[in-house]
N, CA, C and O atoms as CSV, one atom per row, in Angstrom:
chain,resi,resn,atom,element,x,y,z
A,1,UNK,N,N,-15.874,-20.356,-11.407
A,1,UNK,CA,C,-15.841,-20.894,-10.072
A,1,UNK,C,C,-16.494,-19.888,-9.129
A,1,UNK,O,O,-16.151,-18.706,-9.121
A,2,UNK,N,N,-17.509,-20.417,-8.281
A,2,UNK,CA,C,-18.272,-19.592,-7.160
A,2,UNK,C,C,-17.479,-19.427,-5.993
A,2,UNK,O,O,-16.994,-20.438,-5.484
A,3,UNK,N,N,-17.262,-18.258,-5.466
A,3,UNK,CA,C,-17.016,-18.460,-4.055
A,3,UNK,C,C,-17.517,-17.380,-2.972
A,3,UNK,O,O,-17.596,-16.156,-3.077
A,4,UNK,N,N,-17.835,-18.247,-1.878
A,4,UNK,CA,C,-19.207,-17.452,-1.531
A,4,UNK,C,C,-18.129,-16.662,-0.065
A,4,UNK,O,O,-17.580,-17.277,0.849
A,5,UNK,N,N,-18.133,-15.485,-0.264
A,5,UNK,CA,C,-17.639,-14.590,1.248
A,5,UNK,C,C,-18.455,-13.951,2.308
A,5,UNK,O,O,-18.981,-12.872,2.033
A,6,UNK,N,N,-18.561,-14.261,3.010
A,6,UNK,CA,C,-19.593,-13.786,4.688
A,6,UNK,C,C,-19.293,-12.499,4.711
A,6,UNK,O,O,-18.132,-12.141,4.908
A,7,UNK,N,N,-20.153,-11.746,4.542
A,7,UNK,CA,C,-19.335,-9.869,5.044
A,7,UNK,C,C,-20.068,-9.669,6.574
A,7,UNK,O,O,-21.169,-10.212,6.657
A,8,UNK,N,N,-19.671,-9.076,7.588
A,8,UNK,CA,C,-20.772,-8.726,8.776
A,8,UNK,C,C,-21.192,-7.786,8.204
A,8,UNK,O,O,-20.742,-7.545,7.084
A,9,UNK,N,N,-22.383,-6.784,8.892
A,9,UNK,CA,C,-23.416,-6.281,8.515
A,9,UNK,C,C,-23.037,-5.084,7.424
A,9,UNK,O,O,-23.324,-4.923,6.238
A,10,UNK,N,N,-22.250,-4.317,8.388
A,10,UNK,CA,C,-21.967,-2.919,7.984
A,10,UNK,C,C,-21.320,-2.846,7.073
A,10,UNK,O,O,-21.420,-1.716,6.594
A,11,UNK,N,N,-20.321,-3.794,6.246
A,11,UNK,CA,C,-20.085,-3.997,5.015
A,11,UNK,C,C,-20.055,-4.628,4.289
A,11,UNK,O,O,-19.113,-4.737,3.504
A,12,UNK,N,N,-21.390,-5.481,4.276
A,12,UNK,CA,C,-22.519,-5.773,3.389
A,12,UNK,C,C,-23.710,-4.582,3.472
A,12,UNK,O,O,-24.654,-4.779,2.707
A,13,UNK,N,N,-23.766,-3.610,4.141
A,13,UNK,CA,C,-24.845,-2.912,3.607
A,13,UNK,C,C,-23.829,-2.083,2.885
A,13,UNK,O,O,-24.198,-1.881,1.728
A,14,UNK,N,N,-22.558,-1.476,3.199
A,14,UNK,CA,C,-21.351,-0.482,2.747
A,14,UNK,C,C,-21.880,-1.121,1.195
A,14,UNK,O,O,-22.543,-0.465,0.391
A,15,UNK,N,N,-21.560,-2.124,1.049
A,15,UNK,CA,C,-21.355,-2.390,-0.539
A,15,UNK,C,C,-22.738,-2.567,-1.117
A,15,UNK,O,O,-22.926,-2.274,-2.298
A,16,UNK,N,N,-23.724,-3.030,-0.359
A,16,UNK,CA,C,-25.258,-3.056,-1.237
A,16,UNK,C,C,-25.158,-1.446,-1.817
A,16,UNK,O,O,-25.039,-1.190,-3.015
A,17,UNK,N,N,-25.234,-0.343,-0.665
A,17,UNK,CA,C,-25.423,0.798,-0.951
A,17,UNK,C,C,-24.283,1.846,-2.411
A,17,UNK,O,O,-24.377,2.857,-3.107
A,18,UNK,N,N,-23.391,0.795,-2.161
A,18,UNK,CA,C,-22.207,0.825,-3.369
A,18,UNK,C,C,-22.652,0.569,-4.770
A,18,UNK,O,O,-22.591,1.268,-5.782
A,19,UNK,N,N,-23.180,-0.793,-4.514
A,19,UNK,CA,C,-23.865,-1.050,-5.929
A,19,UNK,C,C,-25.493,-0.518,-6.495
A,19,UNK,O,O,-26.115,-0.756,-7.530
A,20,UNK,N,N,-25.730,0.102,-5.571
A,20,UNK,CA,C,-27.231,0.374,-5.864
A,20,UNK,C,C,-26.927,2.113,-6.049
A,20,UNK,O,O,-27.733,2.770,-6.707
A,21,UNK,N,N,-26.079,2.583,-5.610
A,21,UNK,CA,C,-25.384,4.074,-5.914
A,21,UNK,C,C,-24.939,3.937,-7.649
A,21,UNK,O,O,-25.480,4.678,-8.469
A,22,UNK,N,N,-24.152,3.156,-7.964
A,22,UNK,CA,C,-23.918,2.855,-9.276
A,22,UNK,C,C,-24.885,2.121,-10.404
A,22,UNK,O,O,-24.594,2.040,-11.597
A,23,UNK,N,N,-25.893,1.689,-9.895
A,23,UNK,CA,C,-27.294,0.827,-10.648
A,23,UNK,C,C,-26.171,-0.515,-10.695
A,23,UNK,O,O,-26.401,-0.906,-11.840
A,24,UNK,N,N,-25.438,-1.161,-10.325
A,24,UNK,CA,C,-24.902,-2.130,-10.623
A,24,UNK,C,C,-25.484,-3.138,-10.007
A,24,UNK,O,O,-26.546,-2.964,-9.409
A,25,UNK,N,N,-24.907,-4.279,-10.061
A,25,UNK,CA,C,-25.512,-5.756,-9.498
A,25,UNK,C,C,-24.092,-5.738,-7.921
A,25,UNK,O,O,-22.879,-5.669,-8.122
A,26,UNK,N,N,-24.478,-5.785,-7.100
A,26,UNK,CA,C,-23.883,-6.129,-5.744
A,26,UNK,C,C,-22.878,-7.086,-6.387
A,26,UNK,O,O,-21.810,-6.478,-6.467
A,27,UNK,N,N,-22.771,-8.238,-6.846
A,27,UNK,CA,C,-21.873,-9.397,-7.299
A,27,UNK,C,C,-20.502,-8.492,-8.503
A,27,UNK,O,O,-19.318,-8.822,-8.575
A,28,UNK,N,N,-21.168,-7.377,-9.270
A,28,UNK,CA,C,-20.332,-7.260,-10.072
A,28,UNK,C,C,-18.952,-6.123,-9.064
A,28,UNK,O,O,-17.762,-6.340,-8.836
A,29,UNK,N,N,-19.764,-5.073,-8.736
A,29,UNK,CA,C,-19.367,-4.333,-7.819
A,29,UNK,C,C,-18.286,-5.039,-6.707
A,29,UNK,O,O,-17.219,-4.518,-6.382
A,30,UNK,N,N,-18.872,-6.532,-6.122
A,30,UNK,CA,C,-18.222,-6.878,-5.283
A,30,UNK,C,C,-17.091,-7.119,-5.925
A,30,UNK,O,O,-16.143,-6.447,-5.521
A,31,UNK,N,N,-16.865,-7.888,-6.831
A,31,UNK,CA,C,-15.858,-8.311,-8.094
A,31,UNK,C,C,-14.977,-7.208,-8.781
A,31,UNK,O,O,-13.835,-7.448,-9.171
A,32,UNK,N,N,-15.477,-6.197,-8.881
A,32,UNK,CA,C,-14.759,-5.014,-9.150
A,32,UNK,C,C,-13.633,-4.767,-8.934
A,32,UNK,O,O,-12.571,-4.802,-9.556
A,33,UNK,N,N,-14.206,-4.328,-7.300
A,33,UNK,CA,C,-13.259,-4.010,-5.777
A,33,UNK,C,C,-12.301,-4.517,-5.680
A,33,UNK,O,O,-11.176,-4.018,-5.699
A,34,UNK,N,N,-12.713,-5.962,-5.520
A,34,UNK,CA,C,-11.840,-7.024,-4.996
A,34,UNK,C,C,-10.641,-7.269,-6.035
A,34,UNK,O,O,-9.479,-7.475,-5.685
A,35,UNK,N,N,-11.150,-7.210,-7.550
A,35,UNK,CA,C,-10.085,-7.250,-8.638
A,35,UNK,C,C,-9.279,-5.689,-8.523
A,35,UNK,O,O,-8.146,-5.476,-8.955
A,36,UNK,N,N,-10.164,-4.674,-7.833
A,36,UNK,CA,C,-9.034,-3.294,-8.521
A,36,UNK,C,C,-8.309,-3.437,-6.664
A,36,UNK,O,O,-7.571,-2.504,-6.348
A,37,UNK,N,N,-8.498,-4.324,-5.798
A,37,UNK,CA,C,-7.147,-3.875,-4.039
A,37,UNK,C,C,-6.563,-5.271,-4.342
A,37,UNK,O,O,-5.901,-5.759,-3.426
A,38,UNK,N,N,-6.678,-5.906,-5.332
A,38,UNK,CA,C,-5.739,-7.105,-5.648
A,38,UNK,C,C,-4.708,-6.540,-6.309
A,38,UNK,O,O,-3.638,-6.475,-5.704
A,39,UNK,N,N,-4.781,-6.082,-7.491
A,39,UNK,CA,C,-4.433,-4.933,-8.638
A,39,UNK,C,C,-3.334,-4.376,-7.989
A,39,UNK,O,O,-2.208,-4.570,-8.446
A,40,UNK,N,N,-3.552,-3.537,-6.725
A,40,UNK,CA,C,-2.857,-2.414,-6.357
A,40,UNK,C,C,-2.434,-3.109,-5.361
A,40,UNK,O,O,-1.283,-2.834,-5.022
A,41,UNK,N,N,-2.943,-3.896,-4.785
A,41,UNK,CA,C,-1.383,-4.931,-3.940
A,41,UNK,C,C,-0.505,-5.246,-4.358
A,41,UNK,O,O,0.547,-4.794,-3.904
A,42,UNK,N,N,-0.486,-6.440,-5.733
A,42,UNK,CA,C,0.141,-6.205,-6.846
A,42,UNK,C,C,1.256,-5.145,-7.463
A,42,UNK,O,O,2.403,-5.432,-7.807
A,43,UNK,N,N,0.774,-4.158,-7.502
A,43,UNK,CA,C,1.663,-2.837,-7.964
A,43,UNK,C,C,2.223,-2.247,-7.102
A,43,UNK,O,O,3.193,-1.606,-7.507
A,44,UNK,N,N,1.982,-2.175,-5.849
A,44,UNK,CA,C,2.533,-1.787,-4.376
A,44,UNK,C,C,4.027,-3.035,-3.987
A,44,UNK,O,O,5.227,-2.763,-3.962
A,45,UNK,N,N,3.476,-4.123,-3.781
A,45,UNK,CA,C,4.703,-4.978,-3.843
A,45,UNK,C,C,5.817,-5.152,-4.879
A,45,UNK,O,O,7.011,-5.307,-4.624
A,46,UNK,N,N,5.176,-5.096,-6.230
A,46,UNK,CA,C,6.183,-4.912,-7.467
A,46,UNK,C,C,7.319,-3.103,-7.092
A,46,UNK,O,O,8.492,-2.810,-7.321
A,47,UNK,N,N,6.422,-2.521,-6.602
A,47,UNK,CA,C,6.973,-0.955,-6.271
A,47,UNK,C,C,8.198,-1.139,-5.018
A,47,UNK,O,O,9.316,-0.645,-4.872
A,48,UNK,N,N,7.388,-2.091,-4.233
A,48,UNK,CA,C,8.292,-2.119,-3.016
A,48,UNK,C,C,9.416,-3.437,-3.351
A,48,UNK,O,O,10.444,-3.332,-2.681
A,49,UNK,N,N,9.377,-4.592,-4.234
A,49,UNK,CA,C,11.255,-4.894,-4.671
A,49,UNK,C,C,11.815,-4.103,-5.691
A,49,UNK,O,O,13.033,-4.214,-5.828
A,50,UNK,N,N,11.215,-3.328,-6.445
A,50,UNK,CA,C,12.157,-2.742,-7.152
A,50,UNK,C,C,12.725,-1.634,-5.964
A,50,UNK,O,O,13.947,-1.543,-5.843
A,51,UNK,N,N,12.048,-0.989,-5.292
A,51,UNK,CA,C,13.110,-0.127,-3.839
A,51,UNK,C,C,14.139,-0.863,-3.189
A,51,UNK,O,O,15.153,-0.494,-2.596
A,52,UNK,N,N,13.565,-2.202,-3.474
A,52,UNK,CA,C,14.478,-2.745,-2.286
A,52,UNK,C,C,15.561,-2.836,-3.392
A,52,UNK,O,O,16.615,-2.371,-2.957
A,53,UNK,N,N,15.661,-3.235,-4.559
A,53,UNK,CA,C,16.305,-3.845,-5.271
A,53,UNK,C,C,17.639,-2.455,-5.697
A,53,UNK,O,O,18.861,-2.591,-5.758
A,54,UNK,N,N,16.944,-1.415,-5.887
A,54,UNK,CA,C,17.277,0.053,-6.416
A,54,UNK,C,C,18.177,0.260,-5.005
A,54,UNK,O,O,19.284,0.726,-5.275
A,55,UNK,N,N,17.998,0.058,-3.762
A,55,UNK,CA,C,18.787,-0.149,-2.145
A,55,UNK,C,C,19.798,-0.963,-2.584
A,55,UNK,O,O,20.996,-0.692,-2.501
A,56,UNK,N,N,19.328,-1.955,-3.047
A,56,UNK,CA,C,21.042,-3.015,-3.019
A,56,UNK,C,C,22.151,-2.536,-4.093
A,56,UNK,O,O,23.334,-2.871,-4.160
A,57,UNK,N,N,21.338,-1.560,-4.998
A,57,UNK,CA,C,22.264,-1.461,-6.436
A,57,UNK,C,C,23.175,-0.533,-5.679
A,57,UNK,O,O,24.366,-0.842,-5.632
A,58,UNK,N,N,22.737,0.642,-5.036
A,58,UNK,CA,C,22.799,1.794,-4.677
A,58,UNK,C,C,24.056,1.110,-3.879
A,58,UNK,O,O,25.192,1.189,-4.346
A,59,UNK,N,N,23.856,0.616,-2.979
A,59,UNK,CA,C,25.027,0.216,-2.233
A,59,UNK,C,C,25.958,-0.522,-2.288
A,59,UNK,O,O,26.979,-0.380,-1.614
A,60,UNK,N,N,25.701,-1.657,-3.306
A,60,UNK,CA,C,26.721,-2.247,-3.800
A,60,UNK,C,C,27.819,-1.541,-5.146
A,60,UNK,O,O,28.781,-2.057,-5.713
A,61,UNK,N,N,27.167,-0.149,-5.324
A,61,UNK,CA,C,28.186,0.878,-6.385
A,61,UNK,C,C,28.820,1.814,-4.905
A,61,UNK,O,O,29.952,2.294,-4.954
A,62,UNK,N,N,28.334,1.905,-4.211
A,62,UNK,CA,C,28.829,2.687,-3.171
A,62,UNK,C,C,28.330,3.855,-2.583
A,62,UNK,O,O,28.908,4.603,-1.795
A,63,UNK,N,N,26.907,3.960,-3.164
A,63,UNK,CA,C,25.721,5.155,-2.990
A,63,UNK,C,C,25.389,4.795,-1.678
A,63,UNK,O,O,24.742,3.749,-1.648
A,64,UNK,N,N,25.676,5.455,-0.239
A,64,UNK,CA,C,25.696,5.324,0.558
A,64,UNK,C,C,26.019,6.032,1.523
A,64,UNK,O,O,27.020,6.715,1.305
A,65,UNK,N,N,25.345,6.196,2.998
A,65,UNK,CA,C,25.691,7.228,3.590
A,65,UNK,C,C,25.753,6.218,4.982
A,65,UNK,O,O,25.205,5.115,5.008
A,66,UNK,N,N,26.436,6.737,6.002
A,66,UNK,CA,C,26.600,6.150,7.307
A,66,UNK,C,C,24.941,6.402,8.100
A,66,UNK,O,O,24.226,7.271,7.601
A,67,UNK,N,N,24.465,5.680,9.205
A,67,UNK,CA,C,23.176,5.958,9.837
A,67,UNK,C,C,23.482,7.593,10.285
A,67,UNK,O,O,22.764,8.485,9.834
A,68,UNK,N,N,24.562,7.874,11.170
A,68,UNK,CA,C,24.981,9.341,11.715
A,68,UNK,C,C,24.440,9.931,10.857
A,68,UNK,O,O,23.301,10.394,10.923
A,69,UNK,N,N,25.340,10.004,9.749
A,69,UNK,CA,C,24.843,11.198,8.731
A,69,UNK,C,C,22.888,11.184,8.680
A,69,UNK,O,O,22.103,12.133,8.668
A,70,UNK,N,N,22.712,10.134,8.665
A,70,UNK,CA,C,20.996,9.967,7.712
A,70,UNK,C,C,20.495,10.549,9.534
A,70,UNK,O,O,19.792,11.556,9.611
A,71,UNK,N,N,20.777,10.076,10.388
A,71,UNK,CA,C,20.085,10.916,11.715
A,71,UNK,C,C,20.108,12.043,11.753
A,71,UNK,O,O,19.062,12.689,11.808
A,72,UNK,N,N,21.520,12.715,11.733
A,72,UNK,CA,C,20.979,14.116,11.475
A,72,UNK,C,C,20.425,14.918,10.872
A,72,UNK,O,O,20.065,16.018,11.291
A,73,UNK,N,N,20.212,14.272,9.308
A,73,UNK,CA,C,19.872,14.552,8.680
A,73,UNK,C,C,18.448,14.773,8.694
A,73,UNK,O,O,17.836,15.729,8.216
A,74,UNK,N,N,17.888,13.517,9.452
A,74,UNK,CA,C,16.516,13.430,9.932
A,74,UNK,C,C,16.258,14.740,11.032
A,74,UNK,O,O,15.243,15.405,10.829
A,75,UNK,N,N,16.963,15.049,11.951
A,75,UNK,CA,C,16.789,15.551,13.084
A,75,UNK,C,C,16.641,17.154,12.511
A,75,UNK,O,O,15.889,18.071,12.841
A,76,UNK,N,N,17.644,17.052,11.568
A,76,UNK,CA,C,17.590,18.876,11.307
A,76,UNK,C,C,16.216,18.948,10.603
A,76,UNK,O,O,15.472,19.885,10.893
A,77,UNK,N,N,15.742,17.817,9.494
A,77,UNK,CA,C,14.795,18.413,8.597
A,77,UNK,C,C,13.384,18.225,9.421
A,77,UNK,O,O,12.481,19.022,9.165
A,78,UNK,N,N,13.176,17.251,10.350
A,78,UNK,CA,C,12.458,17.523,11.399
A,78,UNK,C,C,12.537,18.145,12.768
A,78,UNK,O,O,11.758,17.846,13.673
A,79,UNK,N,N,13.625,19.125,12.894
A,79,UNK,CA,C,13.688,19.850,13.752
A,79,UNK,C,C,13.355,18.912,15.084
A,79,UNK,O,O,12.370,18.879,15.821
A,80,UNK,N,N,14.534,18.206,15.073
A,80,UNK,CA,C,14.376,17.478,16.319
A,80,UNK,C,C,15.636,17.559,17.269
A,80,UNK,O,O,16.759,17.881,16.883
A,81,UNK,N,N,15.373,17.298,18.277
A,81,UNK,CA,C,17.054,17.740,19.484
A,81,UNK,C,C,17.696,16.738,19.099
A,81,UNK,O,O,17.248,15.639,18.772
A,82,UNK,N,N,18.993,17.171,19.136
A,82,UNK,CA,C,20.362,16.176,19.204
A,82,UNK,C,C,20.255,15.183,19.834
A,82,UNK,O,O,19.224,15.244,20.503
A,83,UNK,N,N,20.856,14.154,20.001
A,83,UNK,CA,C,20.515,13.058,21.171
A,83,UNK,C,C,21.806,13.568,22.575
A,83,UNK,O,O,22.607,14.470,22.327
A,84,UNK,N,N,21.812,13.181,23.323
A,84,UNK,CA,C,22.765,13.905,24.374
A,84,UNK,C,C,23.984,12.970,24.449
A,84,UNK,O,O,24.928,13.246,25.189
């Protein structure tokens, strides 16, 4: 299946100069890309429910801290003022 994508200028020349850096064909290159930030969207979202998921376990065993605690905690390791 064809499907044809409009790039504006500057990246359609970004990627001519991509594929002609590699001797490749512009089409394969484009196809590449697009398959390896699909890829890693993919693995980024799979990354981000298992956190979320690893959050609910955590707290439903009782691994857990109050916000207070996690603020200061923030504040000391970034050396930030108390709130008043």
């Amino acid at each position: 299946m064809a499907i044809i994508v409009t790039l504006n200028p500057e990246l359609e020349a970004l990627l001519r100069s991509k594929a002609a850096q590699q001797g490749q064909d512009v089409n394969l290159v484009a196809s590449e890309l697009l398959a390896s930030v699909l890829e890693l969207e993919a693995q980024e979202t799979q990354e981000t429910i298992q956190g979320i998921q690893q959050g609910l376990d955590n707290f439903e065993a009782g691994r857990f801290r109050s916000f207070d605690e996690f603020a200061l905690e923030q504040r000391r390791k970034y050396n930030l003022p108390a709130d008043s």
